[in-house]
Biopython code that builds the backbone (N, CA, C, O; Angstrom):
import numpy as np
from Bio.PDB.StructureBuilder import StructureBuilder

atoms = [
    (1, "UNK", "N", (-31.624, 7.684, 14.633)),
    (1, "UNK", "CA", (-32.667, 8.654, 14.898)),
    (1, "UNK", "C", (-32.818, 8.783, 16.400)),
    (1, "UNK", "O", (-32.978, 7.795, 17.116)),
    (2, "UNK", "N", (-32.767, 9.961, 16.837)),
    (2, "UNK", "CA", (-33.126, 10.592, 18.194)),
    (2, "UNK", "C", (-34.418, 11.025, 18.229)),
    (2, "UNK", "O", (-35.332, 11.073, 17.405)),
    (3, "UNK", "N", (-34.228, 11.449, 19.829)),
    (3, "UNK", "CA", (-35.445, 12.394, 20.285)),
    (3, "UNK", "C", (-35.425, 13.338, 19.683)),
    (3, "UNK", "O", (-36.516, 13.829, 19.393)),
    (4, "UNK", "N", (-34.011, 14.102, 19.165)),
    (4, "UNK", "CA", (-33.872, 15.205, 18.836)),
    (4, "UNK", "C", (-34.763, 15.373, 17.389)),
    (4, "UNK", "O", (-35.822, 15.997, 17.314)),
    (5, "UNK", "N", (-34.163, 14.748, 16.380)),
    (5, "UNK", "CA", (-35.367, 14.630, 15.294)),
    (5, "UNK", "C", (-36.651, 14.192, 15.182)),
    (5, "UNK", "O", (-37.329, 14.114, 14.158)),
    (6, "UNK", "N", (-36.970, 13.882, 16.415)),
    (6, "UNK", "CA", (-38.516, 13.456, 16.443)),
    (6, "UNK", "C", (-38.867, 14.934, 16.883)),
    (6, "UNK", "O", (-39.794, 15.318, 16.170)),
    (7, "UNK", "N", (-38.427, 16.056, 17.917)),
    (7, "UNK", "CA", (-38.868, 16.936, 18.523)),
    (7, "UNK", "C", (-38.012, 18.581, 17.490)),
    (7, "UNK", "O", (-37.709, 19.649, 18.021)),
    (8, "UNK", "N", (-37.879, 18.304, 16.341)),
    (8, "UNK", "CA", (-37.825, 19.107, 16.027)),
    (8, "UNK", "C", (-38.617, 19.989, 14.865)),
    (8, "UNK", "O", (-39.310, 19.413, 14.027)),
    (9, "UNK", "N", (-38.500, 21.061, 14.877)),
    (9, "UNK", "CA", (-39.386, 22.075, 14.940)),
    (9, "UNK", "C", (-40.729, 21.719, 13.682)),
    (9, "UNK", "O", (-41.958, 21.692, 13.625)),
    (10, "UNK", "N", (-39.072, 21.404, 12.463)),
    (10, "UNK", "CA", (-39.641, 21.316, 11.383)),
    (10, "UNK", "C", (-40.681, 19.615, 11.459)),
    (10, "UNK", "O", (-41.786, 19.541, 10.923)),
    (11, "UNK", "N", (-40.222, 18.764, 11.996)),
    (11, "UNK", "CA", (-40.983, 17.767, 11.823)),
    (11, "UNK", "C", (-41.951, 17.427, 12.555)),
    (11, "UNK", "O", (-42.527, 16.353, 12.383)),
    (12, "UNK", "N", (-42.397, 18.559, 13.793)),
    (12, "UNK", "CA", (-43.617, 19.455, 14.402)),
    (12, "UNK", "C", (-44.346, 19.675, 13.895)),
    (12, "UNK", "O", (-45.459, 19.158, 13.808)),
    (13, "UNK", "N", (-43.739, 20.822, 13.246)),
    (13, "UNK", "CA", (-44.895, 21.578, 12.519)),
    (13, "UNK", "C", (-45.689, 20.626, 11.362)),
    (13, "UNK", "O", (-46.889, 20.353, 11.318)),
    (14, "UNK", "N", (-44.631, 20.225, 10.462)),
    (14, "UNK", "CA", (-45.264, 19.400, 9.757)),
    (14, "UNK", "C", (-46.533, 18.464, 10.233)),
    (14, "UNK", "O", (-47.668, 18.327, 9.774)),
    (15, "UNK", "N", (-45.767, 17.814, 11.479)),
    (15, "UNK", "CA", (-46.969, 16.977, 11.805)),
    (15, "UNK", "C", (-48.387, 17.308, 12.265)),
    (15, "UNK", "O", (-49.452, 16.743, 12.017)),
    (16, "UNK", "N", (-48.196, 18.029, 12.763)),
    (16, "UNK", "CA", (-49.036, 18.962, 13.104)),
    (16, "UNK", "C", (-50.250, 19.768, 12.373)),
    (16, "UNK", "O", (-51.422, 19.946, 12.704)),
    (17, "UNK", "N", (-49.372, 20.246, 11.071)),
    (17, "UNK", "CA", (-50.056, 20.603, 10.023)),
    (17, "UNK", "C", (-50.799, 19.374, 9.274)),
    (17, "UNK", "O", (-51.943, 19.677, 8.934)),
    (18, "UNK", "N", (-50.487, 18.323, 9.009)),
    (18, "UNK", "CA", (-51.216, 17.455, 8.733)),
    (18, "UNK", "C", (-52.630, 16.643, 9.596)),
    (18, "UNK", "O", (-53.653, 16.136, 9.134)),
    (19, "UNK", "N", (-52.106, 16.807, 11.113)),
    (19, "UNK", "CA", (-52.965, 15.891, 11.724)),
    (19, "UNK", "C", (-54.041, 17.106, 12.120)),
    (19, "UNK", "O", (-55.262, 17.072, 11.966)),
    (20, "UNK", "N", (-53.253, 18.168, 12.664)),
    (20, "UNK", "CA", (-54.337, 19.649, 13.280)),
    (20, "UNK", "C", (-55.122, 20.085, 11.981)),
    (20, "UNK", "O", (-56.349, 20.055, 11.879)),
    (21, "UNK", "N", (-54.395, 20.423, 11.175)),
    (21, "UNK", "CA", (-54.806, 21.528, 10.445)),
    (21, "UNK", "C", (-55.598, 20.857, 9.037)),
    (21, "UNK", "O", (-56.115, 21.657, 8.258)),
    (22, "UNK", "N", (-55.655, 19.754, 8.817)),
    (22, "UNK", "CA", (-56.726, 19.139, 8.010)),
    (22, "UNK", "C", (-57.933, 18.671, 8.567)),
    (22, "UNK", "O", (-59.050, 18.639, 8.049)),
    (23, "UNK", "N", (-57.508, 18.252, 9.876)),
    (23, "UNK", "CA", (-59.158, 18.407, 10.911)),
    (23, "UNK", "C", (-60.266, 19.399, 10.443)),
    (23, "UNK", "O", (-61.349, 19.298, 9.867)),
    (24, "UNK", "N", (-59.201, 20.796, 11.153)),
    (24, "UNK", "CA", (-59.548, 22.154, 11.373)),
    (24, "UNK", "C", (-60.212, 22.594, 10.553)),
    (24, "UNK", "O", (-61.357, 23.031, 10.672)),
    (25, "UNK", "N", (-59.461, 22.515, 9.483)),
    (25, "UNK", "CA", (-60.085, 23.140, 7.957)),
    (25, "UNK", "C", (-61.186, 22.604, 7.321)),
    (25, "UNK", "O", (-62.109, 23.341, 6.973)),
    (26, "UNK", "N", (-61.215, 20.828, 7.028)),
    (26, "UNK", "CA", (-62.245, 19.992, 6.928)),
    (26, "UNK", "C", (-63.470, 20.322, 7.265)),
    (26, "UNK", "O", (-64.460, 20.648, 6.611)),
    (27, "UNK", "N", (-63.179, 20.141, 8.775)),
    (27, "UNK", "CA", (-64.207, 19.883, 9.397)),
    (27, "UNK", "C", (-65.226, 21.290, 10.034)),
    (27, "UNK", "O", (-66.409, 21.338, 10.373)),
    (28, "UNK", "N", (-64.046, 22.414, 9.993)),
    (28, "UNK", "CA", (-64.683, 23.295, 10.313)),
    (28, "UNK", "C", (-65.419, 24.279, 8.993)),
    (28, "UNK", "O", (-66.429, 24.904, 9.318)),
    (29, "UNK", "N", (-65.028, 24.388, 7.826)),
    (29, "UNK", "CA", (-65.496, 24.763, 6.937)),
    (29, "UNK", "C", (-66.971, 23.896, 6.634)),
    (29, "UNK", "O", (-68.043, 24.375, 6.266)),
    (30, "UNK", "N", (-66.656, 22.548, 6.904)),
    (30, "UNK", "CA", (-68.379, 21.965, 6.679)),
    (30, "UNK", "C", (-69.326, 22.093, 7.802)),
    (30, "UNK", "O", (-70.553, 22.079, 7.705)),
    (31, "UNK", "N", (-68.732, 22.200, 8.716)),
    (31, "UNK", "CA", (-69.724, 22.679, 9.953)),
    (31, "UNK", "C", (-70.218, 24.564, 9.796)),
    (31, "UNK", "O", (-71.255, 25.088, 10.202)),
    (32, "UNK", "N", (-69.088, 25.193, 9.095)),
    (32, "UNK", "CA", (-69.533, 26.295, 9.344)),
    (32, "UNK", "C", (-71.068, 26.675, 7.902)),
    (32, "UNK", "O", (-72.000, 27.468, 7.772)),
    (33, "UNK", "N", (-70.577, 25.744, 7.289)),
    (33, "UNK", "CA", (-71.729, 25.769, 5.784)),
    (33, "UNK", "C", (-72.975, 25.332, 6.149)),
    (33, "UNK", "O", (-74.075, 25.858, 5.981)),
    (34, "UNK", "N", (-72.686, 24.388, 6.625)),
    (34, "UNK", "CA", (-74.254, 23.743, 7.574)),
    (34, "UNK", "C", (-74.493, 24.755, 8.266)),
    (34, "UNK", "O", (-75.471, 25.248, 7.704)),
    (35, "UNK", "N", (-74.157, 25.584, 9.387)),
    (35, "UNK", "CA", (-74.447, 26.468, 10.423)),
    (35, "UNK", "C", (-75.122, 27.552, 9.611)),
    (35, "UNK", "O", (-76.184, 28.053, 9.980)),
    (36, "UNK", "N", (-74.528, 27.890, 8.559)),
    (36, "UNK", "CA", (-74.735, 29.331, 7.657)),
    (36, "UNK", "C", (-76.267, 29.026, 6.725)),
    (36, "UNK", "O", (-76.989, 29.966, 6.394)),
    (37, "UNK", "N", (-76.686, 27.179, 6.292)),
    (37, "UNK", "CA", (-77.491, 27.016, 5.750)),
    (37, "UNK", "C", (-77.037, 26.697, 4.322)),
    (37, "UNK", "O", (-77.770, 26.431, 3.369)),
    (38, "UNK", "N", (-75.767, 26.767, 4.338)),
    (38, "UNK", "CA", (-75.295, 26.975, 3.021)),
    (38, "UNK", "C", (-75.029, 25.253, 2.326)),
    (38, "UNK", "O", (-74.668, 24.947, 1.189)),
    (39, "UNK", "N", (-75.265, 24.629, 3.147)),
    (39, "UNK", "CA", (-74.950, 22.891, 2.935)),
    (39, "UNK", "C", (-76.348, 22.326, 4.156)),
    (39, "UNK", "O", (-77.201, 22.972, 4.765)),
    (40, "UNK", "N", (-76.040, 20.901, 4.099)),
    (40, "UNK", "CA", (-76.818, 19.979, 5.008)),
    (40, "UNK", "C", (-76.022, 19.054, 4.897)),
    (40, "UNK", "O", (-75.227, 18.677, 4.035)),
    (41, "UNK", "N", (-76.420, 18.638, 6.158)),
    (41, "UNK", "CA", (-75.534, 17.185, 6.805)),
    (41, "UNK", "C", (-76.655, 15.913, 6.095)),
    (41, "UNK", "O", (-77.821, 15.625, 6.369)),
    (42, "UNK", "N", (-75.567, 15.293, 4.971)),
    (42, "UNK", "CA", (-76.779, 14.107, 4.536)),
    (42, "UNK", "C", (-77.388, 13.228, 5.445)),
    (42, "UNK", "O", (-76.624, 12.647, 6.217)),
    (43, "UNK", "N", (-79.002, 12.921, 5.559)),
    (43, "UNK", "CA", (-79.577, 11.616, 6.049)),
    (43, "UNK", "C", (-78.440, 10.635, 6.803)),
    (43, "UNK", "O", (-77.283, 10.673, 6.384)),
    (44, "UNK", "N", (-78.733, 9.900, 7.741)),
    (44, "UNK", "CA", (-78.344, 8.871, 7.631)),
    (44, "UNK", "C", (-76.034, 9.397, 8.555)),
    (44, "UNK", "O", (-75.174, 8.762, 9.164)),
    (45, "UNK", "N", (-76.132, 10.269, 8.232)),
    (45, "UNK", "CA", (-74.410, 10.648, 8.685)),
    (45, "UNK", "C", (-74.577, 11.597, 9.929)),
    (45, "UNK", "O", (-75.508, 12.383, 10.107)),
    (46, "UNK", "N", (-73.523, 11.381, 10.742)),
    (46, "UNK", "CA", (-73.335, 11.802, 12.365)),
    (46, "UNK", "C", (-72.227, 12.989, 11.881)),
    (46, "UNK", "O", (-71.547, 12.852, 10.865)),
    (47, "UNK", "N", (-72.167, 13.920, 12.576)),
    (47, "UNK", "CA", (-71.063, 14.646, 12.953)),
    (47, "UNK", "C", (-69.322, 13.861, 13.642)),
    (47, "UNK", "O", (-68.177, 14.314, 13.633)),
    (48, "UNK", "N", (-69.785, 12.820, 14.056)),
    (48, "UNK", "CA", (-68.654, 11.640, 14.647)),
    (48, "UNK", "C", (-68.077, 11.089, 13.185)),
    (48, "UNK", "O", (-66.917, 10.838, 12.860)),
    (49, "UNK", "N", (-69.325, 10.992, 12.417)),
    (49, "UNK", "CA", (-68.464, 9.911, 11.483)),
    (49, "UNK", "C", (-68.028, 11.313, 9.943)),
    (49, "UNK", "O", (-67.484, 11.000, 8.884)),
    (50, "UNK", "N", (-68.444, 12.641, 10.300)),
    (50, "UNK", "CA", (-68.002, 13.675, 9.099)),
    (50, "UNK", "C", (-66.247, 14.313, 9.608)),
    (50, "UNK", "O", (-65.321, 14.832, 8.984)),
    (51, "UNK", "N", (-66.473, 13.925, 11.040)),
    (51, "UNK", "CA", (-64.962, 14.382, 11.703)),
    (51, "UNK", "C", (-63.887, 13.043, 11.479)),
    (51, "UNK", "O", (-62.701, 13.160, 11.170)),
    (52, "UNK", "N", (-64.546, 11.869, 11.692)),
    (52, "UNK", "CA", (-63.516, 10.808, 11.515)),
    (52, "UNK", "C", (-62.880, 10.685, 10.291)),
    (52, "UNK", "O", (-61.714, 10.314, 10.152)),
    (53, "UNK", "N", (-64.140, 11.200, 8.822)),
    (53, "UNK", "CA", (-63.774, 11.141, 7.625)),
    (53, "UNK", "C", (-62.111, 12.565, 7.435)),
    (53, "UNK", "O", (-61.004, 12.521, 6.899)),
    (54, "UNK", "N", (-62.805, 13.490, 8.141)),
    (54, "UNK", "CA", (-61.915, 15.018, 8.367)),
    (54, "UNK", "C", (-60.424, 14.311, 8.379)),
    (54, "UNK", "O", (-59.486, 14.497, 7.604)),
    (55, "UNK", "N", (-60.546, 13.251, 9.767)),
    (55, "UNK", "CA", (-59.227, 12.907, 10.307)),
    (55, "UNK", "C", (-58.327, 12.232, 9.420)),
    (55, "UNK", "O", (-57.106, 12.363, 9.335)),
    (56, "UNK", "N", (-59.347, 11.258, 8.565)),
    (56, "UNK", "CA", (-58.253, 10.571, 7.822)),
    (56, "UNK", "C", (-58.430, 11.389, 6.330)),
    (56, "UNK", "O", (-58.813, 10.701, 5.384)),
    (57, "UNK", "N", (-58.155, 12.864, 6.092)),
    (57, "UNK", "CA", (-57.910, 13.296, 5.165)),
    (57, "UNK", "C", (-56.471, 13.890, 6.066)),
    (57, "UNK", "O", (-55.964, 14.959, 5.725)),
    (58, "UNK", "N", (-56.145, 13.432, 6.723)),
    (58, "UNK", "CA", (-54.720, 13.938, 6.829)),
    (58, "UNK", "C", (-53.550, 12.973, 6.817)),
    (58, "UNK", "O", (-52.441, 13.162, 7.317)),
    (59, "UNK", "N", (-54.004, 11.857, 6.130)),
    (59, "UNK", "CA", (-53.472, 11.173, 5.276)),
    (59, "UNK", "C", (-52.636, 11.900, 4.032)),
    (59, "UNK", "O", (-53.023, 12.047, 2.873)),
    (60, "UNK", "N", (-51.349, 12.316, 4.635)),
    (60, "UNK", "CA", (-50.833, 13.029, 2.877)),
    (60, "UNK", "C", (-49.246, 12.896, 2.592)),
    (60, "UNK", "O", (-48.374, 13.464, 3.250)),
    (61, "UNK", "N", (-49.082, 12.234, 1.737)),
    (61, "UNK", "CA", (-47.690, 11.973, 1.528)),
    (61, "UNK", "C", (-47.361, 12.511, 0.417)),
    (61, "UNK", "O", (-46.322, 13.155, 0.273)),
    (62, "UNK", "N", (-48.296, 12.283, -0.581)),
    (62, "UNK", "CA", (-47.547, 13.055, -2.450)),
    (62, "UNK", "C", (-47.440, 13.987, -2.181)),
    (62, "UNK", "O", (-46.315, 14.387, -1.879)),
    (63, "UNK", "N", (-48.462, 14.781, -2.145)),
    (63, "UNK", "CA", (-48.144, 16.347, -1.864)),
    (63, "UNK", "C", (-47.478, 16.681, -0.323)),
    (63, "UNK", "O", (-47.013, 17.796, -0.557)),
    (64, "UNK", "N", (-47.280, 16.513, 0.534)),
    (64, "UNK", "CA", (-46.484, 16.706, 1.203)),
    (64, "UNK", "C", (-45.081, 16.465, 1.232)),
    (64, "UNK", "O", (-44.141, 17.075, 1.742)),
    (65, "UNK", "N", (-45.144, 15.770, 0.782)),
    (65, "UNK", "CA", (-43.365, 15.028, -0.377)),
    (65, "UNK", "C", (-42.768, 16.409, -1.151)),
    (65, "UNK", "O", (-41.632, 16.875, -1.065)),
    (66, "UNK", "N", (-43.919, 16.904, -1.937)),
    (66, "UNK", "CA", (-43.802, 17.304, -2.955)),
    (66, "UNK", "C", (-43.303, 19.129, -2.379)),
    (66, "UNK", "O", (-42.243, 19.727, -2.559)),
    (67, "UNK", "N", (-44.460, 19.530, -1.731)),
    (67, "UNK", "CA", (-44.443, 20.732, -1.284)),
    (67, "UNK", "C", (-43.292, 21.218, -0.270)),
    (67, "UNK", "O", (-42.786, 22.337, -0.188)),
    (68, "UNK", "N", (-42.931, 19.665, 0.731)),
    (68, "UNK", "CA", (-41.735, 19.979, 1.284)),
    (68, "UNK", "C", (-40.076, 20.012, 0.598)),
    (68, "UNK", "O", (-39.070, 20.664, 0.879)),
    (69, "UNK", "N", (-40.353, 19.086, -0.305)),
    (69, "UNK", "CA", (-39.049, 19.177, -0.870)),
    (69, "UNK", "C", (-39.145, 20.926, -1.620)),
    (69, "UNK", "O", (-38.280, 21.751, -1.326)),
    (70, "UNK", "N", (-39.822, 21.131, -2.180)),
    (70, "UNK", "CA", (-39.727, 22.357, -3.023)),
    (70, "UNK", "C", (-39.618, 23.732, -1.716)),
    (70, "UNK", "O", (-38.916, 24.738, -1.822)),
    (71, "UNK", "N", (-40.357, 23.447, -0.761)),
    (71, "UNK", "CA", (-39.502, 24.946, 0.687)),
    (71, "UNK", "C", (-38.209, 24.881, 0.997)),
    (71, "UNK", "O", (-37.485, 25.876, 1.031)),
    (72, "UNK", "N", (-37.809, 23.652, 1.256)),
    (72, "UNK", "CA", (-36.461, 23.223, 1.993)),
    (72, "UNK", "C", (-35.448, 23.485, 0.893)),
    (72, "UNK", "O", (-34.352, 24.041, 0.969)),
    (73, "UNK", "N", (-36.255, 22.797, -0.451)),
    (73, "UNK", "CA", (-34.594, 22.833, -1.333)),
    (73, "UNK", "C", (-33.789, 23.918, -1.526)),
    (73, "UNK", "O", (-32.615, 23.571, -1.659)),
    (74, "UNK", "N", (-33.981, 25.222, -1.599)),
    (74, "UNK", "CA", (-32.986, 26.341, -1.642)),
    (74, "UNK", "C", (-32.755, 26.867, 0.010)),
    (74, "UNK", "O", (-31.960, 27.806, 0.022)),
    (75, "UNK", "N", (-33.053, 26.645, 0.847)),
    (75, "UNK", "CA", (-32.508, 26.394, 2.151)),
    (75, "UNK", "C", (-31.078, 26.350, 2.523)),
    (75, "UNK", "O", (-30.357, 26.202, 1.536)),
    (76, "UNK", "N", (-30.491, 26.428, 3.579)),
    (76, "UNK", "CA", (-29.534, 25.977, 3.960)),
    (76, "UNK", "C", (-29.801, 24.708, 5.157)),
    (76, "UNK", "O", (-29.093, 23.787, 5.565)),
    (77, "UNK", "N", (-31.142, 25.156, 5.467)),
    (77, "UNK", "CA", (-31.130, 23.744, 6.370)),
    (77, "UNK", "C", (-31.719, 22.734, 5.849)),
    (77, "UNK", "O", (-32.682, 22.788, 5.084)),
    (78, "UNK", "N", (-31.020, 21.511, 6.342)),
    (78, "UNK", "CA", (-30.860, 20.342, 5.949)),
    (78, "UNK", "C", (-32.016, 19.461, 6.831)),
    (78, "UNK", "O", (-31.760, 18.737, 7.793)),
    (79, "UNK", "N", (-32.954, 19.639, 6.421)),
    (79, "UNK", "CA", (-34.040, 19.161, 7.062)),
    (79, "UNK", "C", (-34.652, 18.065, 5.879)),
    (79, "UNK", "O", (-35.845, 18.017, 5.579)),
    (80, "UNK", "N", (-34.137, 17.646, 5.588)),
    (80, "UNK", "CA", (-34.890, 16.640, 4.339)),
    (80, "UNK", "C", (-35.561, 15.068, 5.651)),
    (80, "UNK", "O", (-36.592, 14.421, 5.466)),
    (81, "UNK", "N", (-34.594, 14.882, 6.811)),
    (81, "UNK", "CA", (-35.192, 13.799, 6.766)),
    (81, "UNK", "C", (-36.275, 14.247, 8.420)),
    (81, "UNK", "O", (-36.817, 13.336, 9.046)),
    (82, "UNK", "N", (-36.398, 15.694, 8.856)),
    (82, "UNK", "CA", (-36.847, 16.194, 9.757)),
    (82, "UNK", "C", (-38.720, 16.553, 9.028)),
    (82, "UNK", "O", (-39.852, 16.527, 9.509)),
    (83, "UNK", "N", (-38.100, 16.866, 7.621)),
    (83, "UNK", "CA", (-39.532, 16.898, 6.878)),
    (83, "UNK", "C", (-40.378, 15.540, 6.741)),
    (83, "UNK", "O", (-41.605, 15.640, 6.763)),
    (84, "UNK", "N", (-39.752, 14.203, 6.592)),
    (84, "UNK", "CA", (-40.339, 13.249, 6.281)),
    (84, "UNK", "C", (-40.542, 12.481, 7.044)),
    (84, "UNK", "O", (-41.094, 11.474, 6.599)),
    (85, "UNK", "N", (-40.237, 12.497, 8.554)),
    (85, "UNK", "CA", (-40.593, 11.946, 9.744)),
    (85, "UNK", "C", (-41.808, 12.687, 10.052)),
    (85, "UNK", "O", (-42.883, 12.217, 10.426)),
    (86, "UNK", "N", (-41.432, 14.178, 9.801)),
    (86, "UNK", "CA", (-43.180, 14.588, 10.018)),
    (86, "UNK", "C", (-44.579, 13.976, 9.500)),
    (86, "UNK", "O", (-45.587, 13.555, 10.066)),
    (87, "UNK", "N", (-44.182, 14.118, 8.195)),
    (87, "UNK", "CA", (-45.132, 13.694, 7.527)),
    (87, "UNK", "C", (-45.513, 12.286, 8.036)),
    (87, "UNK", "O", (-46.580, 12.161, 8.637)),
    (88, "UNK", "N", (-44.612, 11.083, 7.810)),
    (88, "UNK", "CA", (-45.127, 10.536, 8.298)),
    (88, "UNK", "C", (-46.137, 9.915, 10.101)),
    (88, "UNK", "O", (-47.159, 9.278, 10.356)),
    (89, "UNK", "N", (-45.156, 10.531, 10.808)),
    (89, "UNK", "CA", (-46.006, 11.098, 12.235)),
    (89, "UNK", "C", (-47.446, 11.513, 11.642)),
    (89, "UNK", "O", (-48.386, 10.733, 11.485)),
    (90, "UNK", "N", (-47.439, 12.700, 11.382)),
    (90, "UNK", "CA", (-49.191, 13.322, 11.110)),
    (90, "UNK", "C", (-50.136, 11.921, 10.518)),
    (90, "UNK", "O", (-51.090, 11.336, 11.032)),
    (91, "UNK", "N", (-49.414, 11.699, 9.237)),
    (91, "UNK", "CA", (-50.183, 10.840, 8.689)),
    (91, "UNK", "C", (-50.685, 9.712, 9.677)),
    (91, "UNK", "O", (-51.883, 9.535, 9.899)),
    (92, "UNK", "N", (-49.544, 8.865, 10.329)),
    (92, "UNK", "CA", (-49.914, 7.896, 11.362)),
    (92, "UNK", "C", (-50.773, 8.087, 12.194)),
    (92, "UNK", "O", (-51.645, 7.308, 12.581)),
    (93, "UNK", "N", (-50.497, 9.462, 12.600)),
    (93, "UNK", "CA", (-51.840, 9.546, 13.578)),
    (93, "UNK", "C", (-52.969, 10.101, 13.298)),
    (93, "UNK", "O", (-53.778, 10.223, 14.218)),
    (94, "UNK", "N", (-53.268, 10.519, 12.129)),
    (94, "UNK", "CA", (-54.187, 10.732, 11.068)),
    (94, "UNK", "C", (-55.068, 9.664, 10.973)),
    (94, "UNK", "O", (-56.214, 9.973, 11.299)),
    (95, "UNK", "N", (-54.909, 8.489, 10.629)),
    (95, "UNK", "CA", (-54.851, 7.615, 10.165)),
    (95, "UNK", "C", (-55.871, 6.616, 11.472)),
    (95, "UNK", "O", (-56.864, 5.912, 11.290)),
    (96, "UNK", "N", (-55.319, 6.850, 12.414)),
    (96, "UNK", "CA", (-55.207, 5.838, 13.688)),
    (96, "UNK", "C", (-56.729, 6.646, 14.328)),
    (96, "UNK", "O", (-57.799, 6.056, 14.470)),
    (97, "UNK", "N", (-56.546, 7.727, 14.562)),
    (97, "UNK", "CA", (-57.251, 8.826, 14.639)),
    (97, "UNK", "C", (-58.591, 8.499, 13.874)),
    (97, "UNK", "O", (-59.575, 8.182, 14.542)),
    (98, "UNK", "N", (-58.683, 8.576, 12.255)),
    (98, "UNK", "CA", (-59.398, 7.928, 11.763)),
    (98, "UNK", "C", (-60.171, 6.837, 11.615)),
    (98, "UNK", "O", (-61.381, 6.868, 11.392)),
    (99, "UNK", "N", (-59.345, 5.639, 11.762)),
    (99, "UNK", "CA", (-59.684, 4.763, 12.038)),
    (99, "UNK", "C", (-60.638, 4.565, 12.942)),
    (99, "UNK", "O", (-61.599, 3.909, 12.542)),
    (100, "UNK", "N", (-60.666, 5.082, 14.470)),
    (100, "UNK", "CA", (-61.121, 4.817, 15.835)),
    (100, "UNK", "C", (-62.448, 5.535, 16.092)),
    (100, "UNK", "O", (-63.404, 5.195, 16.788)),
    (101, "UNK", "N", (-62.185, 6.940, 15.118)),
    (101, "UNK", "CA", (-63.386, 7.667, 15.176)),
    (101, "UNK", "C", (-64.422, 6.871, 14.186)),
    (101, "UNK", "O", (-65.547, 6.665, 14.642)),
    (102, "UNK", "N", (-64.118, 6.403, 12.849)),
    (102, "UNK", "CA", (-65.141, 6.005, 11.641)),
    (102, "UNK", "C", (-65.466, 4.489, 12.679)),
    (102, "UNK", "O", (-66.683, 4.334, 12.773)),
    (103, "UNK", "N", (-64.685, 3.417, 13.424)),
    (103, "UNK", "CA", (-65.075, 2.499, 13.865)),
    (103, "UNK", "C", (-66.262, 2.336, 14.619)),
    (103, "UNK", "O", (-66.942, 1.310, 14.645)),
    (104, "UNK", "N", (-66.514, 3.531, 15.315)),
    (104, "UNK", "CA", (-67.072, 4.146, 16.737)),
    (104, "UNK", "C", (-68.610, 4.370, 16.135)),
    (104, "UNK", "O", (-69.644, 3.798, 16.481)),
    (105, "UNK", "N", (-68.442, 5.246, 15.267)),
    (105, "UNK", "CA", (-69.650, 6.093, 14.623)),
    (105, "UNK", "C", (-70.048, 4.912, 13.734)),
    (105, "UNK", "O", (-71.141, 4.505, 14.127)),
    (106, "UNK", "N", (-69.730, 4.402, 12.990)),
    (106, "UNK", "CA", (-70.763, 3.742, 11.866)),
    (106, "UNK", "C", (-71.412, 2.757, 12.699)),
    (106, "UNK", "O", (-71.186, 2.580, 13.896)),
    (107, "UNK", "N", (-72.332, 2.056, 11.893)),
    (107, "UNK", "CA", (-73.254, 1.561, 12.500)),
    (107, "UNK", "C", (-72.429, -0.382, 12.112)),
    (107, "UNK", "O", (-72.151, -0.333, 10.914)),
    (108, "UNK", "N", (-72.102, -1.544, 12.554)),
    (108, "UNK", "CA", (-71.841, -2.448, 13.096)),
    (108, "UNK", "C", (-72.437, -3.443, 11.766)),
    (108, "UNK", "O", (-73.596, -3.735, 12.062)),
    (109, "UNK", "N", (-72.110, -3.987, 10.584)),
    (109, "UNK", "CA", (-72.776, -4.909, 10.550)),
    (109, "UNK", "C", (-72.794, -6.231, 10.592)),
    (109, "UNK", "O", (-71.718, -6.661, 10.178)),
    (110, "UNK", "N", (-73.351, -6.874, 10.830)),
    (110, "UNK", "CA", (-73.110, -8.581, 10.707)),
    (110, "UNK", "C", (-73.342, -9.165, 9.499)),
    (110, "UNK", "O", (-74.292, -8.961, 8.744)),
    (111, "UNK", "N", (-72.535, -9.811, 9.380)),
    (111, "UNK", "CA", (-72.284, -10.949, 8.516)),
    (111, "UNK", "C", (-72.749, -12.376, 8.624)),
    (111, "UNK", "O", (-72.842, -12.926, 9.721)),
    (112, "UNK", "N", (-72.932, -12.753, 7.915)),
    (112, "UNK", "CA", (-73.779, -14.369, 8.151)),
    (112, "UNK", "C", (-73.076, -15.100, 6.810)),
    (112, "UNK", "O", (-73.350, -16.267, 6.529)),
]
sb = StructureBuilder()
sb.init_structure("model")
sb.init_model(0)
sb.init_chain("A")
sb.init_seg("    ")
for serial, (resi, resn, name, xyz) in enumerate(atoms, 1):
    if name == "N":
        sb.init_residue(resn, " ", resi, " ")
    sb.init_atom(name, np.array(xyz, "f"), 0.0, 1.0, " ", f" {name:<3s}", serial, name[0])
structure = sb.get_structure()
């Protein structure tokens, strides 16, 4: 594995689509429902910790497995393993992403 398959298009976009675009959608559809009146932000939850939750919904491997094999397969390009480096990229940093934001925002507790 190269740079070249880390920087290509398809395993870009992919990643991308997982780590950007489940944010985006998440987080901006529940912000825009709250804004409209159409929802409320429950008691007790931050906007830090409704985006961290956002982040690690871009956690996605079945269906991204699933949906990529079924574009690519009548293809001529041979992107099977350009699709699954993506995925996993997004997810990782999905994930990490997640992690750092939900750590940050919740509230700390101790143990005894």
């Amino acid at each position: 594995m190269g740079l070249e398959e880390v920087t290509h298009s398809v395993s870009i976009g992919i990643a991308l689509g997982l780590f950007l675009g489940k944010q985006v959608g998440i987080f901006g559809c529940y912000w825009l429902a709250v804004k409209l009146g159409m929802a409320k932000l429950p008691s007790q939850m931050s906007w830090w910790y409704l985006y961290g939750t956002a982040a690690l919904c871009g956690i996605g491997f079945i269906m991204s497995l699933f949906i990529g094999s079924l574009a690519f397969e009548q293809t001529e390009v041979h992107s099977f393993f350009d699709e699954r480096l993506g995925i996993i990229i997004g997810s990782l940093f999905s994930g990490v992403l997640g992690y750092l934001m939900l750590r940050k925002s919740l509230p700390h507790q101790i143990t005894v």
